[in-house]
Structures are given as structure tokens and as C-alpha cells.
N, C-alpha and C positions, 0 to 999 in steps of 0.2 A: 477541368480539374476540380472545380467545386463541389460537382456533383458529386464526383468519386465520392469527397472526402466526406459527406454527408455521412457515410457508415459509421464515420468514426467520432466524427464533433455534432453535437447537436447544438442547437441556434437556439437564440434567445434566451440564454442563459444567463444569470448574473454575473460570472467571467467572461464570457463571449463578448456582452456588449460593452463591456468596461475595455477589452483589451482588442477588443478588432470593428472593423468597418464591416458592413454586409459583404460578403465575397471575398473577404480576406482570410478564410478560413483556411484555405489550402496551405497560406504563410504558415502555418505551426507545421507542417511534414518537414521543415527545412532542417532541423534539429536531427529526425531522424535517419537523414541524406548525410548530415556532419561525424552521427556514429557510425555509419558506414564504412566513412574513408580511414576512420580510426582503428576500427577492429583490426587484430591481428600485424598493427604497426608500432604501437606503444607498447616498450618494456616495462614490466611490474614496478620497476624504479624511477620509469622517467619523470622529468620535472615539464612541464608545461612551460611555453613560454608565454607570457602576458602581452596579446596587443597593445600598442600604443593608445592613449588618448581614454578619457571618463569616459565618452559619449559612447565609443566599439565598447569599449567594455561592460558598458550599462548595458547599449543595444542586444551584444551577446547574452546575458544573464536573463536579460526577459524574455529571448528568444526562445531559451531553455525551460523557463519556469511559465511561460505562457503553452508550451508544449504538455507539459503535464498538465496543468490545470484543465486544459479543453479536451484529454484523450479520452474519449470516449463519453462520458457523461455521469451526470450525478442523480436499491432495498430499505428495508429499515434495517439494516444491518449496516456494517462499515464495512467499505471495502476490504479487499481480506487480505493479509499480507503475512509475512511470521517476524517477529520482534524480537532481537536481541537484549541479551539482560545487560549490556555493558553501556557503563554512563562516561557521557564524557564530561567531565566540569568545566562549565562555563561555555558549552554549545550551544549557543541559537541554531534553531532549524525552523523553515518554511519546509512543512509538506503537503503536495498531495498525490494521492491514490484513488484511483478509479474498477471497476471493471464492468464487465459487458457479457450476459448468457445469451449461447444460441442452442435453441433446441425445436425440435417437430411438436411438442409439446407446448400450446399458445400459453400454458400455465406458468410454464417455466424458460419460456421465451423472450428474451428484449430485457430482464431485468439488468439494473443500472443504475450503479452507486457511484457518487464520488464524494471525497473529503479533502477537506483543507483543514490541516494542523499548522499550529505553532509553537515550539517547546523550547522549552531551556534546562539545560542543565547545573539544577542547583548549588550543587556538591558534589563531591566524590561518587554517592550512592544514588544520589536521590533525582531523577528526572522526570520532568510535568508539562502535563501539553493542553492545550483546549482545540478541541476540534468541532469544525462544522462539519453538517453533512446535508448533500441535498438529495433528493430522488427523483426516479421516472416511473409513475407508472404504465402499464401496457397500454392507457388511450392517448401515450404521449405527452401527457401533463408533469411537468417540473414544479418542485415546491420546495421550499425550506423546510427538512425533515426531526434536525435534533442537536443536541452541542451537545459532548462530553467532555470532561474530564481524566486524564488519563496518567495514573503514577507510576513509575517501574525505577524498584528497588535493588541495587545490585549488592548482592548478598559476599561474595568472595573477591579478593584482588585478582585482576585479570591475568590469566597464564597463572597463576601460587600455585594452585591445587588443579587436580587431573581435569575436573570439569567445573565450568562457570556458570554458575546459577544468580538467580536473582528472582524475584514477583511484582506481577503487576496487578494493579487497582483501576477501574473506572467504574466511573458515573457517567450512564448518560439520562437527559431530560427530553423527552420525547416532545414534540410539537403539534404531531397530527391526532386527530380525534381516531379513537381503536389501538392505538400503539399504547406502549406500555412503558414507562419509566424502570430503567434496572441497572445492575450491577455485573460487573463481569470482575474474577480474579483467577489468579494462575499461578503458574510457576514458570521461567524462564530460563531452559536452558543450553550452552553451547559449547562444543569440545570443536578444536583445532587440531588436526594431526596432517603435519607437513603441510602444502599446498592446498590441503581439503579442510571447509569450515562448514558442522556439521547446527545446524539450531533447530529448536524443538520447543511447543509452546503446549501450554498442557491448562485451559482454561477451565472456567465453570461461571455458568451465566444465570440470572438468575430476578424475573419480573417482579415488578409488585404495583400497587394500584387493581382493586378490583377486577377482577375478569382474566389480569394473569397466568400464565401457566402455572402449574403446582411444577416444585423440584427446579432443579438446576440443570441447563444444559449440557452436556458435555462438548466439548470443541478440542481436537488436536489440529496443530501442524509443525509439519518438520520440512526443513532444507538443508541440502546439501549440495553446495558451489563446490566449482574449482578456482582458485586464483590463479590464473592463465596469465592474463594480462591485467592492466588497471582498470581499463576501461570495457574488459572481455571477460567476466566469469561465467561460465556457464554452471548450469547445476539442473536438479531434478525438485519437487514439491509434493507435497501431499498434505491435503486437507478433509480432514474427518468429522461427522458431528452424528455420531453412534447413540445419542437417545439424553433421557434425562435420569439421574443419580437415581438407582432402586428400579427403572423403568427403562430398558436397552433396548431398543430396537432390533427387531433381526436382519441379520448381515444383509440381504436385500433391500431393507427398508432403510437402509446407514446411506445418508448423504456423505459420497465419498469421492472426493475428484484427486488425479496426480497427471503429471504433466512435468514442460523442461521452463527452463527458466532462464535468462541472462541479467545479469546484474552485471555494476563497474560504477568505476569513478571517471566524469565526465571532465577533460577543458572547459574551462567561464573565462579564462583573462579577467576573472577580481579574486580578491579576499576570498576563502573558502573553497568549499567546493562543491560538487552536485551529485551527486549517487542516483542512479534507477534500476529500475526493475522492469522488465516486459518478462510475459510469460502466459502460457497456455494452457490448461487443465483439462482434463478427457473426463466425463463422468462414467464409476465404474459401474453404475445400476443404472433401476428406472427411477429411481429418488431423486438420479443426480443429473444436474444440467448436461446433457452430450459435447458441452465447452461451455466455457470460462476464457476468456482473452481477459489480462490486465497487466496494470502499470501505474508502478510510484516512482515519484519524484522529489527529491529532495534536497533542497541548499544547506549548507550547515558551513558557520563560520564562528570562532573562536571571541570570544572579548575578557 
């Protein structure tokens, strides 16, 4: 069973050896054997019941957050996900997000990001995260890549008006020699209609330190779930990076992937709860990876 799971956890990693013995690697599938049995059994309202006892319940939580932390492995990019403009005050959250390209193209083959966040929700509006990130490059060397910064404002009361907007802010500080220190900001925004929660993220990225790209990136992504279940929403994604501000790329040349996606809110038996995401993306050129497999993870408990 090790072997298998080599596709998906890589060794020697600064979570790997913290959180398992050699050969214990296959222990993290066991989380996704536990959504298994849940899909398509829990109603959108149900309450979870809490095992007995600190120790199941602690065991539970790390079973869960040691799953994400090792799914697959840790671009100079962060792994890519779409970000809701809605704060919640006084949320602590552990996340992390990963993913993984495969393509015939050795260029754009194996690439491999993962991050671990930690945020709070300061206020009303206002939420802030520091994130690490580590990479892979293609001869299989793991290193410590970058720590950001990361703010996202929320602009309207949620449900008042037709659509929720909000903006986000990061810094991030690069680590590796050739990478570039920069800045990314956006706008943030999300409409609910019935069952369907639609978000959409509208970035602009932007180097500096010598050697830098001139202009600003562009980056969209949008999803759209169904809330099915709690633990079961499916949806569709789309991620776009069409060129830089005054300088577009032509539609061939646009890194553009779309794909499905499941997300839901997971049982822990503690305090809080755990939200993820798996999901697949098709690249629609030769720009773009031929897939994209990823997955975030995330705790988030109230104080």
C-alpha cells in the first residue's frame, strides 16, 4: 500500500517526518475512506455527533489535518484555490492547500506546491493570514520557498445587497535566489442564488526587485458549488492567467484550466470544524498543464 501512495505524499518532508514514521504514509488515505461513507448520507442540517473522550477526539482532528498537510506535496506560486470575500470575526483557521501537474510536457510536468496558513479573523471586515510555502522542483528537491502575508477586506454585509464583494492584499517574501519578492491584489466576489454559491476572484500580481517582470499579472478564478449535502457540494472551477495589464496574450497562449470540484464540511468530534476541497482541472491549450489534481484543508474554530 506504500508504494501506491507514493503518487500522492512525498517523503522527507518537513510534515511527513514530524507527523509519521517511515511506512506510515498510507495512514493519511484513511480520512478519505471516512468521506466516503459520508457522502450522500448527511442532511445539509445535520449536527454531528462528538465522540467520547480528548484522546478520539484529538486522534480524529490530526487524522484529518495530517491528510491535508501531506496530499500531495509542496511552484513559486501558491497553490491555487478561489477565496471568499466573507469574514468571519474571531476565526482561527489552520490551512493547507496543495496541488500536483501532470503533463507529456517534462516542462510542465510534476510541478508541486503546497502551503500552510494560519489566519484570524480580526473584525467584522478584516482577515489576515501568514502563510508558508514549500516547493518541488522537477529533480525532486524540496526546499523552503516563501512566507506571505495575506489581507482580505470585506466590503458589504453579507446577504444586504445583490452581491458580496470584498479585496484582498498580499505580500509575499521570496527565499530562493531568481524568485522575486511581489505583491498580489484583487477583488473578491460572491452571489448566492438558492442552493448555488457562485465566487469569483479578479486578481493583479505584480514583482519587484530587479530582474522582475514589467506590469502586472492578470489572474481570474471563479466557482460554482451546489450545497447538496454538508459534507457533499459539488461544483465546476475555472482558472485563467490571460497575460499582463497593456500586454494580453493571445487566447492560445492564456494559461487556462477548468475542471469539477467537491467541497463540504467534514465531522472532527472537537470544537470547530474542517472544510475541503479536492478537485481536477483539464488544461484548455498547450500553455496549460493537461491537469491540475488539488486539495485544501481547513480547520476553523470560533474564540
Amino acid at each position: 500500500m506504500s508504494k501506491d501512495c507514493s503518487v500522492l505524499f512525498l517523503r522527507n518532508t518537513p510534515v511527513t517526518d514530524l507527523l509519521f514514521n517511515e511506512g506510515d504514509h498510507a495512514n493519511a488515505l484513511v480520512p478519505l475512506g471516512l468521506l466516503a461513507t459520508r457522502i450522500g448520507t448527511t442532511p445539509r442540517t445535520a449536527r454531528y455527533q462528538r465522540p467520547g473522550g480528548f484522546h478520539r477526539r484529538f486522534r480524529g482532528f490530526g487524522r484529518w489535518l495530517s491528510a491535508g498537510l501531506l496530499f500531495f506535496g509542496g511552484t513559486a506560486h501558491a497553490a491555487i484555490h478561489v477565496m471568499s470575500p466573507i469574514v468571519e470575526q474571531g476565526e482561527f483557521e489552520v490551512e493547507t492547500a496543495a496541488d500536483r501537474t501532470f503533463d507529456k510536457n517534462d516542462r510542465l510536468d510534476d510541478a508541486q506546491t503546497q502551503n500552510v496558513d494560519i489566519g484570524y479573523g480580526v473584525n467584522s471586515f478584516w482577515a489576515t493570514e501568514l502563510e508558508t510555502q514549500w516547493k518541488q522542483d522537477l529533480m525532486g528537491s524540496r526546499r523552503y520557498d516563501s512566507t506571505s502575508w495575506e489581507n482580505r477586506f470585506q466590503l458589504l454585509p453579507q446577504g444586504k445587497y445583490w452581491l458580496d464583494a470584498g479585496l484582498f492584499a498580499e505580500y509575499e517574501r521570496v527565499a530562493q535566489t531568481g524568485d522575486h519578492n511581489n505583491a498580489t491584489v484583487g477583488l473578491l466576489l460572491q452571489k448566492e442564488l438558492g442552493q448555488n454559491v457562485t465566487t469569483m476572484n479578479f486578481l493583479l500580481n505584480r514583482e519587484f526587485d530587479t530582474g522582475g517582470a514589467p506590469g502586472a499579472q492578470i489572474d481570474y478564478r471563479v466557482q460554482t458549488r451546489w450545497r447538496w449535502y454538508a459534507a457533499f457540494q459539488p461544483g465546476l472551477e475555472l482558472y485563467g492567467e490571460p497575460g499582463r495589464l497593456g500586454n494580453l496574450e493571445a487566447n492560445s497562449d492564456q494559461r487556462t484550466r477548468f475542471g469539477p470540484v467537491v467541497t463540504g464540511v467534514l465531522p472532527l468530534g472537537l470544537p470547530g470544524k474542517m472544510k475541503y476541497q479536492l478537485g481536477y482541472l483539464y488544461g484548455l491549450n498547450h500553455s496549460s498543464e493537461q491537469g491540475t489534481v488539488r486539495a485544501l484543508f481547513e480547520y476553523e474554530a470560533h474564540f
